[in-house]
Structures are given as C-alpha cells and as structure tokens.
N, C-alpha and C positions, 0 to 999 in steps of 0.2 A: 323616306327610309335611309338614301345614301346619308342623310344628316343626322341620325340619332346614329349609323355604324361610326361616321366620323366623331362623332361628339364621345360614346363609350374609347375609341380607339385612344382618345386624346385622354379621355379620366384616366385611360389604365397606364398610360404612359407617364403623365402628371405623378401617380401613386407610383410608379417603379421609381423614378426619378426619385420623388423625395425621402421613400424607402431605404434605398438603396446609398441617397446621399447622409440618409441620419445612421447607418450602421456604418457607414464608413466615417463620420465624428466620431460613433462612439468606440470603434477599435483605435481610432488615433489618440483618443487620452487615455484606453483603459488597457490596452492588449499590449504587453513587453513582451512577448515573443511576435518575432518579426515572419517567421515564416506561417505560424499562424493566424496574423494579422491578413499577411500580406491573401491568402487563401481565401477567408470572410471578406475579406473585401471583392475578391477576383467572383467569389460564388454571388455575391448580395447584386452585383451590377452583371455575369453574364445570365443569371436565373430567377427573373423578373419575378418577384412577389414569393415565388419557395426560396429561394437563397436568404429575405431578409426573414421571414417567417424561419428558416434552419437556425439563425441567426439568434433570433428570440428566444428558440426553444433549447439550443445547446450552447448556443456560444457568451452567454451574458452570466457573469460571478455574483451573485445577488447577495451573499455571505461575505459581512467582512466583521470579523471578529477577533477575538486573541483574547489567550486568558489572562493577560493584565486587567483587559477593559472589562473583565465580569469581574473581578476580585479576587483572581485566583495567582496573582504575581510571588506572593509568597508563601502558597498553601504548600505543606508539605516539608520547607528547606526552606533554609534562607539564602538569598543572591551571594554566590562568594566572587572574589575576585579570580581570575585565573592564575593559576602557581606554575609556571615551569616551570619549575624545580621536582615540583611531582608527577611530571611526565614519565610514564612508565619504559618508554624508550626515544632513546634520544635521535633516532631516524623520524621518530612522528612529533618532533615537539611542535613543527609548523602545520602539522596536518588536528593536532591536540588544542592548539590557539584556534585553529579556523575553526572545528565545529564551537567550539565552545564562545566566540563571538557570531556565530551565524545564529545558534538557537539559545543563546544567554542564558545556558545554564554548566554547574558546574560537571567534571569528569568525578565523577565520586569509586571511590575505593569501599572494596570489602563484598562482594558480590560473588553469591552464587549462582549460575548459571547453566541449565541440567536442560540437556536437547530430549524432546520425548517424540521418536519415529511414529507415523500415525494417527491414527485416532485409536490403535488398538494401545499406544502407550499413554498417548497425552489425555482422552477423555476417563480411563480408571484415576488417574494422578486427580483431574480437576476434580472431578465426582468425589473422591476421598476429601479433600479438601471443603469443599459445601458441606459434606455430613460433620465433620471437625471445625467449622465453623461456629463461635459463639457470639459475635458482634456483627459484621457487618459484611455482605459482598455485595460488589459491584463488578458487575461483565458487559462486556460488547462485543457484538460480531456484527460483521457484513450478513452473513445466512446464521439464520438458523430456523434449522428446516423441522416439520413438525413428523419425525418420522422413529424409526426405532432410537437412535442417536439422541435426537432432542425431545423426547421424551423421557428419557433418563436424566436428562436435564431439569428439564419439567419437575418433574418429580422431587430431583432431590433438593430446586430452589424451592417449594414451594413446601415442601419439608422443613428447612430452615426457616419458611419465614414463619411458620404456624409454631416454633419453639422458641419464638423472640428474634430471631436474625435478622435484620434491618437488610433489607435485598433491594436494587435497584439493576434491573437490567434494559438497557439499550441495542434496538436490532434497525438495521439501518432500513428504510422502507421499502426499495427497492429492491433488498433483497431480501425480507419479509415475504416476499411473494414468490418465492420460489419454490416454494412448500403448498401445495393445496387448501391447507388451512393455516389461518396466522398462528405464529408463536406466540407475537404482543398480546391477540386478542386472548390466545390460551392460557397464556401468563396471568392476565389481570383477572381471569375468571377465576382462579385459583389463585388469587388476593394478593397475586406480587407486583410491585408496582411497576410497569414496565413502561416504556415509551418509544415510539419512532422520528428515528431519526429523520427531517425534513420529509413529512410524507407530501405524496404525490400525486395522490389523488383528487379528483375536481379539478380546478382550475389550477394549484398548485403545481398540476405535472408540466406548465410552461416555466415552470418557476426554477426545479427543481429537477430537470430530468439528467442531471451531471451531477451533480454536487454530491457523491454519495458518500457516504462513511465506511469506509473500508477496513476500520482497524480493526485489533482481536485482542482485547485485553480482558484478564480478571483479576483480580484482587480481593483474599479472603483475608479478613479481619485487620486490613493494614499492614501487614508482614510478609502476605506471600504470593508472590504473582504470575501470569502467564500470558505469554502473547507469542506470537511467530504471526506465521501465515494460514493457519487453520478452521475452515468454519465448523461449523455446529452441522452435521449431516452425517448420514449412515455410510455414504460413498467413501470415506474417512477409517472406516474399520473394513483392513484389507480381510483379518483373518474369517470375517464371517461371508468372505466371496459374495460380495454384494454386483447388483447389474454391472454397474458405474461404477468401479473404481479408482481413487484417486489417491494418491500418494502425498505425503504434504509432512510437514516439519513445525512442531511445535516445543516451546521451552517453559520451564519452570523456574520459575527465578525469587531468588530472597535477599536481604542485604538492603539498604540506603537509596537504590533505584527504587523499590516498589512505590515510593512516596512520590515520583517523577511520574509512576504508572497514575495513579491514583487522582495528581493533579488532571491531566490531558481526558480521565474519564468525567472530571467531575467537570472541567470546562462545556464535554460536548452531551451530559446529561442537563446543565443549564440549559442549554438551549434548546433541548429539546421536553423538558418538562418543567423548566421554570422554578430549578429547585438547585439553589445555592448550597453543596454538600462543601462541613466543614467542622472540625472538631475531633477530640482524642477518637472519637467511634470512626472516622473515617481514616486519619493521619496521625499512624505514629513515628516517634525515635526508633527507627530501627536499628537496631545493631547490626555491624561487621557479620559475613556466614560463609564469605569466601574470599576467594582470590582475584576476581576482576573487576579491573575497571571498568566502569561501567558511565552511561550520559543516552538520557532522552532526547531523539529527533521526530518531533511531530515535525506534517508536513500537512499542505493541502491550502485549497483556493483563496487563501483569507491571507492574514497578517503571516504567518511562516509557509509561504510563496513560494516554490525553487530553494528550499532547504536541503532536501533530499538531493536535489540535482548536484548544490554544492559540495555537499559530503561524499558523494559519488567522485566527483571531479578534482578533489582535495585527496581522496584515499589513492585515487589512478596516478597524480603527480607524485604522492608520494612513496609509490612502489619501487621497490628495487630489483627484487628476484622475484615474485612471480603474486599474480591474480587471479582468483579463480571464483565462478558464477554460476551461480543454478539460480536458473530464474521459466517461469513457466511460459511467460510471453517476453518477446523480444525486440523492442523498437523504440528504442532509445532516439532522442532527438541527435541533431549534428556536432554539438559539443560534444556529447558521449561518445560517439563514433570516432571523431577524432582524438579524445583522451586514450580512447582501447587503442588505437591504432600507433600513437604517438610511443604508450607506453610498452608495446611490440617493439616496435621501431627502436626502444634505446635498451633492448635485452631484456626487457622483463617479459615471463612464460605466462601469456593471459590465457587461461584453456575456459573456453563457455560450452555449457551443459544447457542442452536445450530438449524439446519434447520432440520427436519426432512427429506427434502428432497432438497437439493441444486437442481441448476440445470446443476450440473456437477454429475453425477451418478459414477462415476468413484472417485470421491474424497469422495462420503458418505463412499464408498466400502472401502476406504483406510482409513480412519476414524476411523469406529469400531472397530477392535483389539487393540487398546490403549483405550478403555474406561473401560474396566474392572477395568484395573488397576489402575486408575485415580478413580475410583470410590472405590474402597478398601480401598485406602489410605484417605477417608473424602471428596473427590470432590465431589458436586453433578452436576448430569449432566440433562437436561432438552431439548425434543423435542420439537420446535414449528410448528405449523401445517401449512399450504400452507395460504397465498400467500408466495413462497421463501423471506426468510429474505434479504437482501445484508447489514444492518447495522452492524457498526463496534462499542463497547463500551468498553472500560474498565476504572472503577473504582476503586477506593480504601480506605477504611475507610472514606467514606465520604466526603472526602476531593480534594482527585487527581482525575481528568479526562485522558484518550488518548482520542483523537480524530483524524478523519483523514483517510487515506487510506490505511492503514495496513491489510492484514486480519492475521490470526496465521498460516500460511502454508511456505515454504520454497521459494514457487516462491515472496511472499510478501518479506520475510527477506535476501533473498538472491539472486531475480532473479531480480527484475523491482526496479523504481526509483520509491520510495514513500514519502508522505510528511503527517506530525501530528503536532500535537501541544499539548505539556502536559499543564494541567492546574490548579490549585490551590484556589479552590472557594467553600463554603460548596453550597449554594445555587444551582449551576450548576450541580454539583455532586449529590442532592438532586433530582434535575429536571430526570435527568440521570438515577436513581436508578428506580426513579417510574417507567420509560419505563422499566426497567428490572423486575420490579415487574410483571408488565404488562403484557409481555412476557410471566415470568412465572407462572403467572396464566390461559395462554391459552394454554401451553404446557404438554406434557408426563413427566414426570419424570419416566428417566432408572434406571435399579440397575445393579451390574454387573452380577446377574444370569440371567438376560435377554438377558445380551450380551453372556453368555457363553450357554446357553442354545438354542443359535439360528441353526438353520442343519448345519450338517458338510460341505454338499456342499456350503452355503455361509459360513463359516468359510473360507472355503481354500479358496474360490476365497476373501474376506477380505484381507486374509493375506498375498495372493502375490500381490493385491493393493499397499499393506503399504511397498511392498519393492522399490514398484518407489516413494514412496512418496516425496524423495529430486528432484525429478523432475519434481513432478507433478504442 
C-alpha cells in the first residue's frame, strides 16, 4: 500500500512538473505583457494541475488573423500614404502619424457623426434605417438578447431580407447566451443568415472562453453606419423603466469611414461563416456628409494586438489642457496609470467618470486601490449614481473623440475584439464634453482620503480584487 501511495504521489508530481514547466515555455515565446506573464507562470507552478488547466482554458490566444491574410487589405479604400499636411490640427500631427502607422489605415475627412443617448434614441434611428434599406445590411453585437428590444430587431431584419435585402448578422457566442433563447438560432429560423462568433460550446469552450467579439457595428446599404458601446437589449430603453437599467451611448455615422466599418465586419464574418463579403452591394464610394475626421481602430487578440492601448497612450501624451473619460469599468494596465498620472502632473485637467456602482461588483472591488493614487498625482475622479452607466467617452482638448467599444480594463485591451473610431471635430468633441459635464454634475466626487480612509476589511478584500484584475 505505502508503494502504490508513493508511486501516485511521484505520477502527480512528475505531471505538475511537466505541466507547469510547458506553460511556462509557452508564456516565454507567446505573452508580451510581462506582468501577465509573470502571473501564469507564478499560478501554473504554485497551483499544481488548476493553474496549468486556468492556463489552457483562459490564458492561450488560439486566433491569429488580420484582414490582410483573408483578402480584405483593400476592401473598401485604398492604402494612402499619410499627408501631414492634412492634419486637422497641428498639436495632434504626432499623435495623427502614430494612429495612422499603428493601424495602417488612412485619417479620412468628410464624416458625419451623430451621438444617439440610449436605446430610446439609437434603436428608433437603426430600426428606421433596416426598413429604408434596399441592398444590403450587416450588424454585430456582443448581446443581443431575445427580448422586447431584439425582437424589434428580429422583425425588421427579417423584414428586409424577405424583400431582397441581402442581411448578414454576427452575435458573439458568448453573449448570445445571455438571453434565454438564442438570437442566431431565431435569426436563422426566420431565414436570415446569421452566425456566431467563435462558439463555445462542446469542447470548443477550452478553446475559446476569452476570445470574444465585443464590437457594435451596422452598416445599411454601404453608406450608413453605427457603432458606440451599445447592445441589442431591452435594459437600453430607459424610457420604458425597464428592471435593469442601463445607460449607454451609441453614434450614427455616414461619410468615407462607413467603408473602414464595413471592412473589420466582413473580416470577422469570414471567420466566422466562411463567407468572403465583397463587391458594389457590400462597398461603396461614399461621398463627403460632414465635418470630421474620422480613422478605424480595430483591436483585439490577433495581428492588431495593443492597438487600442497605443492610441490611448499617444492621445494622453499628446494633451495639453484637459482629458476626460466615461468609461464603465476601470482598470487599466500600469502604462495607463502612469500616462493619466504623468498627464496630471504636467497641468493637464484629467476628470474620470466612473459608475458608482457597475454591475459587475467584483470589478468596482478591484477598482479602488488605484484610485488613491491617481487622485494624488491631479486626477480627479467622479462617482455617478445609479442608473449603471455602460458609456464609453474619451476626449481631448476639445478636439479629439474615441468612441466605440473599448472600456479601460484589460479584458477590453487585451482579451475581446474591439472596434472605435478616433475622431477630429471641435463641435463633436464639444457635444461630448457636455455629457461629461453632465455626468459630473450628478456625481460624488472622491479624494483619496476617502479611498484610504475606507475599513480595512474592504481594503483587503479591494486589494486582492486588483490582483486578478488582468483577468478580470
């Protein structure tokens, strides 16, 4: 007996060892962030068999893709070179070079861009748009839930495609399930072609329990688009005082981007139904319809890697008089911390707008120990009260917009596929600010004695929050 316990004690140790030792290879060639390297490795050797098992099932990028390598490098626009000379102002000509060598595409002019509060403004706007459809839409969202909201969806895709509208909708699988009944499956019963994003199911969910598709884009007929931070759900229409309310911020846009929109859906409809969209019914010559400049920043696990983070880190160098943030979650990695901090420090008015209370209680928790310190260095930081925020803003001297589906957290910058769009318009920027004005005139504003002064027992639970926060 003592020789078969010695014999298993030796197999299990044999398997931790070699376990343990093949996740720490494969973070040494494949993981460029160091402090989540250094973590996977620290979990895979002190949590014998679950750390490399965590390992497999969150930590491994199995997607590496780009829409050069499907044929999608020229869809839409052709590659121009970059003009400063057409930099719309000459404080962002170095911040105008960076995105536009980080994601090799050009700043395109002539863009309209129309913020719609809600689900009670953005989903009348889309919904009008599918019934005035005569060629072709294509949409994606992270959710979209099978309830009052997305059944008006339902309806008026499947509307369109029974009068010839060529429909292609993408719903990321993950959150497909959010809803009791799927969309995709409701979709396709109602003859519209629909597909999920990386599903999860079977064996697949070792495959794929990260990698999700986060973005919000649509595109009617080639010419007119929408994207922000918005999904498909009833929680979205405040005016009909739903359980769940949820606040959130979506845009309508038309002009020479919608073709950038267009590309980055038809990239991640390839892959996911194996269907190469291309030609005048998908992409056209759009004409001029506004005033901004406008430039696509896809992000996410594959070939445009820390795109977002760059852009982030290039907009914060290149402020001068002030910066300002609505974002729903909050936990940016340590260059971000010290760009916010840096750009305090040399007089620029960073004000971050934050939920008092998300609806992920575990990310407020991991939240507060870096606010002290962001607040020391000139940050100010601002609660807002209930209904949960879910809008995404950042600003910059007035001038630059992000908009899109980013939030500041590591699952945004490093875990899911996301899409934005920087923008260069004062007016927009103007429109922008007021909501933040707005915000925080209904919000707390913290100091860090509030933060440091909070009981030690939330303290400590705080702080071991903030040690998953690369994973949260």
């Amino acid at each position: 007996m003592p020789e078969v316990f010695w014999f298993r004690s030796l197999s299990l140790s044999i398997l931790h060892l070699a376990a343990a030792a093949t996740v720490t290879v494969h973070v040494a060639l494949y993981k460029r962030n160091v402090r989540s390297a250094t973590g996977w490795i620290g979990l895979a050797w002190l949590a014998p068999l679950v750390g490399p098992f965590l390992y497999l099932l969150f930590g491994i990028n199995r997607v590496g893709r780009s829409g050069s390598s499907l044929g999608l490098g020229s869809i839409g626009y052709d590659k121009q070179p970059l003009d400063e000379g057409q930099t719309p102002h000459s404080g962002f000509r170095g911040m105008h070079r960076l995105a536009g060598l980080v994601v090799n595409r050009p700043l395109l002019a002539g863009n309209k861009v129309e913020p719609l509060v809600n689900g009670d403004e953005a989903y009348p706007a889309m919904l009008t748009a599918i019934h005035e459809a005569r060629e072709s839409i294509t949409m994606t969202s992270y959710i979209f839930d099978y309830d009052d909201a997305g059944r008006a969806f339902l309806n008026a895709l499947s509307a369109a495609f029974r009068r010839g509208v060529q429909v292609r909708v993408l719903i990321d699988a993950v959150g497909a399930h959010y809803s009791h009944i799927n969309m995709t499956r409701a979709l396709r019963e109602a003859g519209v072609p629909a597909a999920t994003f990386l599903p999860t199911h079977g064996k697949r969910i070792l495959r794929y329990a990260n990698l999700r598709n986060h973005r919000k884009i649509m595109v009617v007929d080639g010419v007119i688009g929408f994207t922000g931070g918005m999904n498909i759900r009833a929680g979205n229409m405040l005016q009909t005082n739903p359980p769940k309310p949820v606040q959130d911020l979506h845009f309508r846009v038309s002009g020479p981007i919608i073709a950038d929109f267009q590309r980055d859906f038809a990239a991640d409809w390839n892959i996911a139904a194996g269907e190469l969209l291309s030609g005048s019914m998908w992409f056209k010559e759009v004409p001029a319809d506004g005033p901004v400049f406008a430039r696509g920043i896809p992000d996410g696990p594959d070939s445009d890697m820390d795109n977002m983070q760059m852009i982030m880190l290039g907009a914060l160098a290149a402020a001068q008089l002030r910066a300002r943030i609505v974002t729903p979650y909050f936990l940016p990695d340590d260059a971000l911390i010290a760009a916010l901090k840096t750009a305090a420090l040399r007089g620029v008015m960073v004000d971050i707008v934050l939920p008092e209370r998300s609806n992920l209680f575990y990310m407020d928790w991991a939240m507060h120990p870096q606010l002290a310190d962001l607040l020391d260095r000139g940050c100010r930081i601002f609660l807002s009260p209930r209904p949960f925020d879910h809008t995404k803003i950042f600003t910059v001297d007035g001038l630059w917009s992000l908009i899109g589906s980013t939030n500041w957290d590591a699952r945004s910058l490093r875990l899911n596929f996301e899409y934005n769009i920087e923008c260069y318009d004062i007016d927009l920027a103007a429109t922008l600010e007021a909501m933040v004005d707005k915000r925080i005139a209904m919000s707390r504003a913290v100091s860090a004695e509030d933060m440091r002064s909070m009981p030690v027992g939330i303290r400590i639970r705080d702080g071991l929050a903030r040690m998953f926060s690369p994973y949260l």
